[in-house]
C-alpha positions as CSV (number, residue, x, y, z in Angstrom):
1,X,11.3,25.6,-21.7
2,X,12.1,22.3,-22.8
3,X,9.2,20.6,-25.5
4,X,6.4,18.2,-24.0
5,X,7.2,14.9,-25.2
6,X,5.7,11.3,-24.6
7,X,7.6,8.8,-22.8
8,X,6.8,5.2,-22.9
9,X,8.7,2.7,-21.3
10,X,9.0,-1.2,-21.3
11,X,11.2,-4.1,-20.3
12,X,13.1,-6.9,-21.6
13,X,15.5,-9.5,-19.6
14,X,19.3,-8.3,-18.9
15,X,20.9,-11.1,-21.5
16,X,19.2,-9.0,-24.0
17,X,20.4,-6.0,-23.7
18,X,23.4,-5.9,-25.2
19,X,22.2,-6.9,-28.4
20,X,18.5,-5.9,-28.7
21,X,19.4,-2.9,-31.3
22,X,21.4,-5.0,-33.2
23,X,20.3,-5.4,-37.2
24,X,18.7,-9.4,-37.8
25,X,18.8,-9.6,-34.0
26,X,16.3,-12.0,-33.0
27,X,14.7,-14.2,-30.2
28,X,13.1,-16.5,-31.6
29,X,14.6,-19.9,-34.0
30,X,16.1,-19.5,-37.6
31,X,12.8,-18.7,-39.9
32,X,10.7,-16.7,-37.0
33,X,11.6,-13.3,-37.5
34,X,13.2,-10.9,-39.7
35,X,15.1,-9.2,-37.0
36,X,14.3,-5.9,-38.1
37,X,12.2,-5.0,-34.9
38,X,13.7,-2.9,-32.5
39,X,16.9,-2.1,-34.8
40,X,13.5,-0.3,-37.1
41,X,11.9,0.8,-33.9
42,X,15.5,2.7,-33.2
43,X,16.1,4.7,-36.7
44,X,12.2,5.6,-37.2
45,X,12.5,7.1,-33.4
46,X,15.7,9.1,-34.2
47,X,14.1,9.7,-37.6
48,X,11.3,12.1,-35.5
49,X,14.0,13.3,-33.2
50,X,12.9,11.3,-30.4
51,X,15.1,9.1,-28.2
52,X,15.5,5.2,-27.2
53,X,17.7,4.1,-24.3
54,X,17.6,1.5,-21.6
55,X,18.6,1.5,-18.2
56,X,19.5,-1.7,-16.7
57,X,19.7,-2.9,-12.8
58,X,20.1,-6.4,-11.6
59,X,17.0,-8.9,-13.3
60,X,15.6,-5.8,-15.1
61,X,16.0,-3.7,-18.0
62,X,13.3,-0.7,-19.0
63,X,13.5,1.1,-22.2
64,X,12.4,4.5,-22.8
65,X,11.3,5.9,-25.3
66,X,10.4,9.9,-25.8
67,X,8.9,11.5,-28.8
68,X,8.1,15.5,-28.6
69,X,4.2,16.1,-29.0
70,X,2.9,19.1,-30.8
71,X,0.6,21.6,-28.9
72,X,-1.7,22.0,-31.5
73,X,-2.3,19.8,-33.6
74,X,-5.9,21.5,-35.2
């Protein structure tokens, strides 16, 4: 039986997507941001054995992300 695991999901625009993950990625002008964000997001997510991927159609892109949840937690 496979583990329960959270799944949260969230989009971004599709000229994104090919560089999102990227390390000093960013959106905004030179000086706003580190570009640390969702490269950080990625390797603390695989850190707890949980995945991030995106799926992309026409005008939208949705990431998902799953982390396993333990039963008990007391």
């Amino acid at each position: 039986m496979p583990l329960p695991y959270l799944l949260l999901r969230f989009s971004c625009s599709k000229e994104l997507q090919t560089k999102i993950f990227k390390l000093f990625f960013r959106t905004k002008g030179r000086g706003e941001g580190s570009g640390l964000g969702l490269h950080t997001v990625q390797l603390n997510i695989e850190k707890h054995k949980g995945t991030i991927s995106l799926e992309s159609e026409p005008s939208r892109t949705v990431f998902s992300i799953r982390l396993h949840v333990q039963a008990n937690l007391a």
